[in-house]
PQR file of N, CA, C, O and H, with PARSE charges and radii, in Angstrom:
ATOM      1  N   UNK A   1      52.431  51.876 -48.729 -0.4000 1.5000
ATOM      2  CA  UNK A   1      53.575  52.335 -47.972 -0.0000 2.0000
ATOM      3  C   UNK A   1      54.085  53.657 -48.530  0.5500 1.7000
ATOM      4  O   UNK A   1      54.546  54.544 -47.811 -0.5500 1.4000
ATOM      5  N   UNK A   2      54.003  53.717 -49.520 -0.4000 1.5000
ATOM      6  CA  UNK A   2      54.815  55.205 -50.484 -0.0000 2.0000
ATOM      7  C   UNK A   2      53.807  56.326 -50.326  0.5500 1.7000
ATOM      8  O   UNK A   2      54.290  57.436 -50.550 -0.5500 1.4000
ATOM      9  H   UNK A   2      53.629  52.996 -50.104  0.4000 1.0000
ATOM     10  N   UNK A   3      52.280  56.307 -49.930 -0.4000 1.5000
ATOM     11  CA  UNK A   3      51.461  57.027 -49.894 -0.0000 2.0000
ATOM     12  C   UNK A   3      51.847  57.653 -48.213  0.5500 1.7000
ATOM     13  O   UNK A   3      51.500  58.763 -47.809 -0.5500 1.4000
ATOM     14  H   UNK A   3      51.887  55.405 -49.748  0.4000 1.0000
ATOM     15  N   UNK A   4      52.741  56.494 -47.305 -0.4000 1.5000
ATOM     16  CA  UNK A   4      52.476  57.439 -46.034 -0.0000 2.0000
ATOM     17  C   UNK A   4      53.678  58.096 -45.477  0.5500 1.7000
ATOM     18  O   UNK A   4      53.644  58.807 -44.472 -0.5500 1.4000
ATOM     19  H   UNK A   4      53.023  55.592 -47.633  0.4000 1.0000
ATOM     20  N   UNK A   5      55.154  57.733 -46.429 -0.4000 1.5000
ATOM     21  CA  UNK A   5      55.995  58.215 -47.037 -0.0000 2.0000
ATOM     22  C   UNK A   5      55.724  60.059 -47.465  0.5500 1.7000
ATOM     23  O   UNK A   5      56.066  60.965 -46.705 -0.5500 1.4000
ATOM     24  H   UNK A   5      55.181  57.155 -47.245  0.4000 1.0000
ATOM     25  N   UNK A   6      55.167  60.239 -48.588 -0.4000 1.5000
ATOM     26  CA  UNK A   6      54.589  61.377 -49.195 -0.0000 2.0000
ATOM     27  C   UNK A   6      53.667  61.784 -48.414  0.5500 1.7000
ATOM     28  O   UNK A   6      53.307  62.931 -48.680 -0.5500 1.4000
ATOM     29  H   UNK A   6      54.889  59.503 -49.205  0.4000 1.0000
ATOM     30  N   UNK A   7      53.004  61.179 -47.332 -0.4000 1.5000
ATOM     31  CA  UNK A   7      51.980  62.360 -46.596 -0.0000 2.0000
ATOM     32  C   UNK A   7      52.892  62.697 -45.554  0.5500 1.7000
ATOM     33  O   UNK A   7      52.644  63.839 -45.165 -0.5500 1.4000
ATOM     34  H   UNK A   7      53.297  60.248 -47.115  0.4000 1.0000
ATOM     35  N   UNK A   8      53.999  62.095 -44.839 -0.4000 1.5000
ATOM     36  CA  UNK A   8      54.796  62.601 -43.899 -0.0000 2.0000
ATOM     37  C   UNK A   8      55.632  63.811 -44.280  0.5500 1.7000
ATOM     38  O   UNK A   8      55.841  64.760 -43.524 -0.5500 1.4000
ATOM     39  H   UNK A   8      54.200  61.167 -45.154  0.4000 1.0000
ATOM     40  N   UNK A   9      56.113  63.689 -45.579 -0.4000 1.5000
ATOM     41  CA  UNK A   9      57.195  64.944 -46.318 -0.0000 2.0000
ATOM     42  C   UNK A   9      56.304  65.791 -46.339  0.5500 1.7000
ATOM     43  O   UNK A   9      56.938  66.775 -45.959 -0.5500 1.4000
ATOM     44  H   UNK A   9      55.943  62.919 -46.194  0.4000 1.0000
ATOM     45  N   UNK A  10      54.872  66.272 -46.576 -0.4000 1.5000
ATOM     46  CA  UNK A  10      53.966  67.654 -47.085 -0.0000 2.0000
ATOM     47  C   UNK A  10      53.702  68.423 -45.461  0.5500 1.7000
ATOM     48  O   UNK A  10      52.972  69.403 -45.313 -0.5500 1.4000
ATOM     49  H   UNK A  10      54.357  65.472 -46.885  0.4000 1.0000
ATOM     50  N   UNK A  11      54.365  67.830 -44.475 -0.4000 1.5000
ATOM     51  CA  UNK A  11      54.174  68.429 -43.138 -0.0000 2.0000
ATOM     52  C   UNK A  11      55.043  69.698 -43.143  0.5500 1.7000
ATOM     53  O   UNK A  11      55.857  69.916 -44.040 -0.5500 1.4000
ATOM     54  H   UNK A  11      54.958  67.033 -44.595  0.4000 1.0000
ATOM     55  N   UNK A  12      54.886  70.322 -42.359 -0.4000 1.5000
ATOM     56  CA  UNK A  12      55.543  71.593 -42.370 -0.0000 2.0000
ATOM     57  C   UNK A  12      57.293  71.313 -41.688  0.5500 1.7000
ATOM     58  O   UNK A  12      57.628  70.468 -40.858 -0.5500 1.4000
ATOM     59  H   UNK A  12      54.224  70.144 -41.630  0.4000 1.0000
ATOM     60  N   UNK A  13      58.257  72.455 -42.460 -0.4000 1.5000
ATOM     61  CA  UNK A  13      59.397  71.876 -42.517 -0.0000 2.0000
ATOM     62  C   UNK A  13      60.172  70.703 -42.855  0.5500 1.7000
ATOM     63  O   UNK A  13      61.152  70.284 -42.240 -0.5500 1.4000
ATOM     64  H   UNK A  13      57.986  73.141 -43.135  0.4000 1.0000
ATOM     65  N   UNK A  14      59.276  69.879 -44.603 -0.4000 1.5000
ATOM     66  CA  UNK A  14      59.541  69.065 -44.588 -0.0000 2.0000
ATOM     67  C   UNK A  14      60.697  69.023 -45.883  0.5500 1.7000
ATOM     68  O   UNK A  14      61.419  68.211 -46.460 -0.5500 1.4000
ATOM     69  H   UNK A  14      58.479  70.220 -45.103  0.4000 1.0000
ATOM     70  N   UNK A  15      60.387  70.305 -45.910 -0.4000 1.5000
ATOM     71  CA  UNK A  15      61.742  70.875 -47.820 -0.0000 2.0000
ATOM     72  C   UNK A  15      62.842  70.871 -46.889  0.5500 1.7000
ATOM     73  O   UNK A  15      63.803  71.571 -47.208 -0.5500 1.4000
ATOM     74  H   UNK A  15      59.800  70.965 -45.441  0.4000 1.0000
ATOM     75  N   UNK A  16      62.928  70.043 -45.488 -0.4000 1.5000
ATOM     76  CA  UNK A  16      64.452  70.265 -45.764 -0.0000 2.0000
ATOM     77  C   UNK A  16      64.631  68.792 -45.578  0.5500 1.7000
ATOM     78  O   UNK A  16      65.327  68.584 -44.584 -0.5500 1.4000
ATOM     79  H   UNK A  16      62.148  69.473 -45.228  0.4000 1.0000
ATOM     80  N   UNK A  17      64.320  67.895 -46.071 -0.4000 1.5000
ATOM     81  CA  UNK A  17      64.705  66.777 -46.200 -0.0000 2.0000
ATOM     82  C   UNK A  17      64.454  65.894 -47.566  0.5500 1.7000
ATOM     83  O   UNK A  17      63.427  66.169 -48.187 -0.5500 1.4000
ATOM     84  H   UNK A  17      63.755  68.064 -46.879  0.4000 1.0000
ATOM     85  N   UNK A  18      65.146  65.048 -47.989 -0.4000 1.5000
ATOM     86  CA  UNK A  18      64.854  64.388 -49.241 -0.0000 2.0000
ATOM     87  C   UNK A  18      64.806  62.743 -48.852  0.5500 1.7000
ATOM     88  O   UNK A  18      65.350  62.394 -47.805 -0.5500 1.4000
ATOM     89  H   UNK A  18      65.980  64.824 -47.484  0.4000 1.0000
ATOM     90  N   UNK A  19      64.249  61.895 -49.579 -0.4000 1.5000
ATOM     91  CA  UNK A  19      64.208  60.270 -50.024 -0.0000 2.0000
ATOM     92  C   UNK A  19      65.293  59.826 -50.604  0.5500 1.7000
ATOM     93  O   UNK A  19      65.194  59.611 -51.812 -0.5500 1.4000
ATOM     94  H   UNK A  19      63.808  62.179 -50.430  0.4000 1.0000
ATOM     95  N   UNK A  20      66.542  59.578 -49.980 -0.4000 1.5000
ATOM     96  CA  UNK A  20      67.442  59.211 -51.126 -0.0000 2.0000
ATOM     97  C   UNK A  20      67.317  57.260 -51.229  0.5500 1.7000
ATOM     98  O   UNK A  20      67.187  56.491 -50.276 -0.5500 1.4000
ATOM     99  H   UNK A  20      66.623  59.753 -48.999  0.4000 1.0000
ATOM    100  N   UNK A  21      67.424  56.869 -52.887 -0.4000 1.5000
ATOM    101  CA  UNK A  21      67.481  55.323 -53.325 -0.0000 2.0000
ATOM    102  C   UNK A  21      68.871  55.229 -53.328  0.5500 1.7000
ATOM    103  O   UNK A  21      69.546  56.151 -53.787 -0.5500 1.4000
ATOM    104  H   UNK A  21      67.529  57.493 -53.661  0.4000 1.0000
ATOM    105  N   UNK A  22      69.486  54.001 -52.770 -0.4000 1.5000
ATOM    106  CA  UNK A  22      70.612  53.625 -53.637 -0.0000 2.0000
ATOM    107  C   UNK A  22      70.809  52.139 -53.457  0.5500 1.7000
ATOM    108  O   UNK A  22      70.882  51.296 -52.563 -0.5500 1.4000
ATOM    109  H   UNK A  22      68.937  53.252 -52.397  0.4000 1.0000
ATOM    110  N   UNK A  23      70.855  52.250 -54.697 -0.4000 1.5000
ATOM    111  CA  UNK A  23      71.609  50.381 -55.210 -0.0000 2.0000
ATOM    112  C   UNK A  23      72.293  49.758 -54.441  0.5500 1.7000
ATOM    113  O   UNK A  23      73.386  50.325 -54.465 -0.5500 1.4000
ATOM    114  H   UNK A  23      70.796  52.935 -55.423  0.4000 1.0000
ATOM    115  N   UNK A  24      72.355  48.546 -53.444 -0.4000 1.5000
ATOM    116  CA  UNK A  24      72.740  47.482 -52.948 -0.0000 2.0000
ATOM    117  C   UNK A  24      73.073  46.529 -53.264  0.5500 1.7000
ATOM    118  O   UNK A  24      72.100  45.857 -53.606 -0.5500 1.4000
ATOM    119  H   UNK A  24      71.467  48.086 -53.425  0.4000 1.0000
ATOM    120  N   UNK A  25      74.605  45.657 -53.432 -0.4000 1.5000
ATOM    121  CA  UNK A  25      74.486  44.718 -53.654 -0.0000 2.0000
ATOM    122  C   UNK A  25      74.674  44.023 -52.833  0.5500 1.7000
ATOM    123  O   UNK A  25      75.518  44.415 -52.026 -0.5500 1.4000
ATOM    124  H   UNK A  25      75.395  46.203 -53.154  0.4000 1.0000
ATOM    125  N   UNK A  26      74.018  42.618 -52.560 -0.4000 1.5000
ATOM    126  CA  UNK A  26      74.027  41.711 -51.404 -0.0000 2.0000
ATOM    127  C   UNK A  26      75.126  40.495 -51.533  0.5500 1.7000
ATOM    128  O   UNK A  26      75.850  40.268 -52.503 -0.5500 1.4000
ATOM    129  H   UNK A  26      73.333  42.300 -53.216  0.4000 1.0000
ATOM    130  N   UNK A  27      75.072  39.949 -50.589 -0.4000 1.5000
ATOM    131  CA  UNK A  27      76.465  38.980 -49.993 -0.0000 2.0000
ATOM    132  C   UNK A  27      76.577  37.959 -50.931  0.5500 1.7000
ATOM    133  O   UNK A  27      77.671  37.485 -51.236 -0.5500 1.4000
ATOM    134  H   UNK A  27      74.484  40.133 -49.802  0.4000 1.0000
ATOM    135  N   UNK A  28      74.851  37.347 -51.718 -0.4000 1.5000
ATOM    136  CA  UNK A  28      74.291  36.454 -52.814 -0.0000 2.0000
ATOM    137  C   UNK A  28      74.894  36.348 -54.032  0.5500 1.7000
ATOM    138  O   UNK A  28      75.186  35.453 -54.826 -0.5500 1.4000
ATOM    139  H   UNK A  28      73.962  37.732 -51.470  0.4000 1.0000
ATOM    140  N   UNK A  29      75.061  38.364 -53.872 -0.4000 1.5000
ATOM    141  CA  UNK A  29      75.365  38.743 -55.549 -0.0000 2.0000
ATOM    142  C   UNK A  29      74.004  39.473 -56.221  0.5500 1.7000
ATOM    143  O   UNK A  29      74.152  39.946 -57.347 -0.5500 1.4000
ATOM    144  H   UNK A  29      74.823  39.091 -53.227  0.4000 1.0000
ATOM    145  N   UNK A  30      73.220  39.539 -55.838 -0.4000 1.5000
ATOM    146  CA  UNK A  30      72.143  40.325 -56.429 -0.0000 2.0000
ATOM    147  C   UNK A  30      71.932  41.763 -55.709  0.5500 1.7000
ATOM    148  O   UNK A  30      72.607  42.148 -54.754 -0.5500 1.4000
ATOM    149  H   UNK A  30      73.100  39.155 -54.923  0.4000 1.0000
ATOM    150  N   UNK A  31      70.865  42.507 -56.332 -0.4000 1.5000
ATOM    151  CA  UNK A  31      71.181  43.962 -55.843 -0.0000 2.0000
ATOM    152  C   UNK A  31      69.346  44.082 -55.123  0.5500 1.7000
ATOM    153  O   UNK A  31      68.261  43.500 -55.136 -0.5500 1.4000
ATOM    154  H   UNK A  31      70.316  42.195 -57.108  0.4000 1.0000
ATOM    155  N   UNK A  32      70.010  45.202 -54.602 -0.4000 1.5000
ATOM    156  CA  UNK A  32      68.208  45.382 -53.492 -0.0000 2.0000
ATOM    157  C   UNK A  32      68.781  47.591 -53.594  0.5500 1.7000
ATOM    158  O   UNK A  32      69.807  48.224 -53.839 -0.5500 1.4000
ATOM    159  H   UNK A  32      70.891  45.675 -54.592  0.4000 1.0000
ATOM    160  N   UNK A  33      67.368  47.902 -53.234 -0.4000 1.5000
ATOM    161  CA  UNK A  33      67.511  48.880 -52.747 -0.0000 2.0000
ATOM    162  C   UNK A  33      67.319  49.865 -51.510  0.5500 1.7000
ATOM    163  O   UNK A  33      66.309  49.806 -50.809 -0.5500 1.4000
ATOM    164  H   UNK A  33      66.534  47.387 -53.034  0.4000 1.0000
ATOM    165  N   UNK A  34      68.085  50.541 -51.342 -0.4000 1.5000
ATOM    166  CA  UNK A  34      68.138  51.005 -49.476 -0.0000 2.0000
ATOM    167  C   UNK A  34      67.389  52.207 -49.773  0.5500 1.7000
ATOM    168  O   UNK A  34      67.845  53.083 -50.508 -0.5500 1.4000
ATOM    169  H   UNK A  34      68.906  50.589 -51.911  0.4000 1.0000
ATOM    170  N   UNK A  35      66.506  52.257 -49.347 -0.4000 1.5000
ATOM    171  CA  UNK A  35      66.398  53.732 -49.057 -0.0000 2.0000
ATOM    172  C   UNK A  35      66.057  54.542 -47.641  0.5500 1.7000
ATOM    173  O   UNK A  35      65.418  54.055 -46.708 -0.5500 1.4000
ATOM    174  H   UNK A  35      66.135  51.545 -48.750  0.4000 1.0000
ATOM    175  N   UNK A  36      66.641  55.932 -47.685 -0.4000 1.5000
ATOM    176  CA  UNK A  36      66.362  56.930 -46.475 -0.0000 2.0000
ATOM    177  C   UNK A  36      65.387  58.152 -46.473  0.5500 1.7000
ATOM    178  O   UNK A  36      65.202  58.387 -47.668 -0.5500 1.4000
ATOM    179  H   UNK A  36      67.160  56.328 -48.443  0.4000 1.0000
ATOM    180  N   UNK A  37      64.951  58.696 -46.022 -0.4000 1.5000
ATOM    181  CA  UNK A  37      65.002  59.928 -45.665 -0.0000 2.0000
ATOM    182  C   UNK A  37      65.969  60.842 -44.739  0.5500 1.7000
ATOM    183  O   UNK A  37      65.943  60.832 -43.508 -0.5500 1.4000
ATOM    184  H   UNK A  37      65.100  58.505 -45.052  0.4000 1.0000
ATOM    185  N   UNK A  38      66.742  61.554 -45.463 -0.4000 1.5000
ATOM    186  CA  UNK A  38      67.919  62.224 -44.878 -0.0000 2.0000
ATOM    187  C   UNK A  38      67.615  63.740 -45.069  0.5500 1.7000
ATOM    188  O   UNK A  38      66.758  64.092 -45.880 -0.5500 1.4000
ATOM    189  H   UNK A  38      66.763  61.561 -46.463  0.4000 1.0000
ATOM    190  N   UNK A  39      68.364  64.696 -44.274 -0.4000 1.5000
ATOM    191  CA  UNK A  39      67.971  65.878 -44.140 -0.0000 2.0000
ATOM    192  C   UNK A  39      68.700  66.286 -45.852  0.5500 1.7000
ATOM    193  O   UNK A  39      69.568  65.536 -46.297 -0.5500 1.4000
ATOM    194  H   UNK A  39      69.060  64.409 -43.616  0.4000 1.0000
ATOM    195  N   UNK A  40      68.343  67.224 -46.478 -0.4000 1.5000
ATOM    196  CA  UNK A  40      69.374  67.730 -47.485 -0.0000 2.0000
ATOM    197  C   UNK A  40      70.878  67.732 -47.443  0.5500 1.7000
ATOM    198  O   UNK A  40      71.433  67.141 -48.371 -0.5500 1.4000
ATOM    199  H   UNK A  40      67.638  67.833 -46.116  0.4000 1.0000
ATOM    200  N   UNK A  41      71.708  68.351 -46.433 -0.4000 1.5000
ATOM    201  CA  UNK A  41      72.728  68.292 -45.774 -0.0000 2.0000
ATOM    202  C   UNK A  41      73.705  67.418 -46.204  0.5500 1.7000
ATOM    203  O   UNK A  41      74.750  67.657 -46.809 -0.5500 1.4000
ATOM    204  H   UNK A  41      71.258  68.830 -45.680  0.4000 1.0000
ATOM    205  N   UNK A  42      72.979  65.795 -45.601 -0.4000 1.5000
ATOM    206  CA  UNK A  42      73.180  64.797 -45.740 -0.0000 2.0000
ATOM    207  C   UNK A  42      73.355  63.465 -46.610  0.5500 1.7000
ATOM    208  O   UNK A  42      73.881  62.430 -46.202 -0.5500 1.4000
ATOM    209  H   UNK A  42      72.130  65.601 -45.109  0.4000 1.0000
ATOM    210  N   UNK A  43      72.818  63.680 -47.878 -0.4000 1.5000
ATOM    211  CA  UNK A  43      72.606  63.007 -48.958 -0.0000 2.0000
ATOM    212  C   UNK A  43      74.015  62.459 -49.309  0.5500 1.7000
ATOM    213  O   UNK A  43      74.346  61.273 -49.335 -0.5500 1.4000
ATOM    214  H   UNK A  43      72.390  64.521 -48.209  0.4000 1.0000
ATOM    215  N   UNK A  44      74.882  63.690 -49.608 -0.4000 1.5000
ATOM    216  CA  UNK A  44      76.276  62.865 -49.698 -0.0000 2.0000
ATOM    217  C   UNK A  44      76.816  62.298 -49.419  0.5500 1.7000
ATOM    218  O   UNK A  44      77.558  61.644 -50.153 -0.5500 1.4000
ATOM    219  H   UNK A  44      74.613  64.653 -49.587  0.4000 1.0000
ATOM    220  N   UNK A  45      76.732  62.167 -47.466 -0.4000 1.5000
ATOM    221  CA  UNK A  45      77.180  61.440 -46.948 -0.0000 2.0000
ATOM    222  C   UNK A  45      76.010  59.602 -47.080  0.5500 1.7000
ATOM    223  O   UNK A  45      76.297  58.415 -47.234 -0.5500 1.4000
ATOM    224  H   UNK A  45      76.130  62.698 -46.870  0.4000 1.0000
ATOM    225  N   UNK A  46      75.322  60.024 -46.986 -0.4000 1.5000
ATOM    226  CA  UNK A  46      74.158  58.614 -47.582 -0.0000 2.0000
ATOM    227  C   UNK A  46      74.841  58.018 -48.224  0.5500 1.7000
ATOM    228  O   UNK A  46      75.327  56.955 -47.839 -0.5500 1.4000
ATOM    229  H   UNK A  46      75.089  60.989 -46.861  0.4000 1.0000
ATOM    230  N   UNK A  47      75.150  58.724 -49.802 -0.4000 1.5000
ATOM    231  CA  UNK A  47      75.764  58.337 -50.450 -0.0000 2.0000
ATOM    232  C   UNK A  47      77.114  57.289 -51.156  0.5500 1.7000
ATOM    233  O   UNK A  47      77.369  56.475 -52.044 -0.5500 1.4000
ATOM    234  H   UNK A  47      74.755  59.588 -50.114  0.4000 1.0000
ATOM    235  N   UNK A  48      77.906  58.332 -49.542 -0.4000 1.5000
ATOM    236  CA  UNK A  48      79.208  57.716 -49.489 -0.0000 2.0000
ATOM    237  C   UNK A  48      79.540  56.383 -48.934  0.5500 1.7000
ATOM    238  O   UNK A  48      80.310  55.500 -49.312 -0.5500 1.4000
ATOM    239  H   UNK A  48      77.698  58.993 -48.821  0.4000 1.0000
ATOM    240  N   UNK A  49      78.882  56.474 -48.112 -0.4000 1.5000
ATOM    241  CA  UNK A  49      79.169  55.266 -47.105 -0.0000 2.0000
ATOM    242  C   UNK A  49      78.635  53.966 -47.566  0.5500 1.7000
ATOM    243  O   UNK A  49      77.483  53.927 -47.996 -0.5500 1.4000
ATOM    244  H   UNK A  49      78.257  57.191 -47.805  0.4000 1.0000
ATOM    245  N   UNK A  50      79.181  53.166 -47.530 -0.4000 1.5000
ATOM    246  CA  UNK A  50      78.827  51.632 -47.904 -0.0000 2.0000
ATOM    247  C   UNK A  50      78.195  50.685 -46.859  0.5500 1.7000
ATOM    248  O   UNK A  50      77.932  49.521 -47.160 -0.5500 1.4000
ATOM    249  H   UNK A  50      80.117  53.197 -47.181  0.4000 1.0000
TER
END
């Protein structure tokens, strides 16, 4: 899965976007992780929002 991830980003116009991870914790109590591809721009807002 991470290999077709990294062949999609090396396409042209793809420096303007990044992979952002972030830590989840679930309803259980344990943590998972979300991740996106978001334009640069955007990361903060990724970030922010819960």
């Amino acid at each position: 899965m991470a290999k077709k991830t990294v062949a999609s980003l090396q396409k042209k116009g793809a420096k303007a976007f990044t992979k952002a991870i972030k830590l989840v914790k679930t309803e259980k109590g344990s943590y998972s992780f979300r991740s996106e591809i978001v334009p640069k721009g955007k990361v903060q807002e990724f970030f922010a929002k819960k």
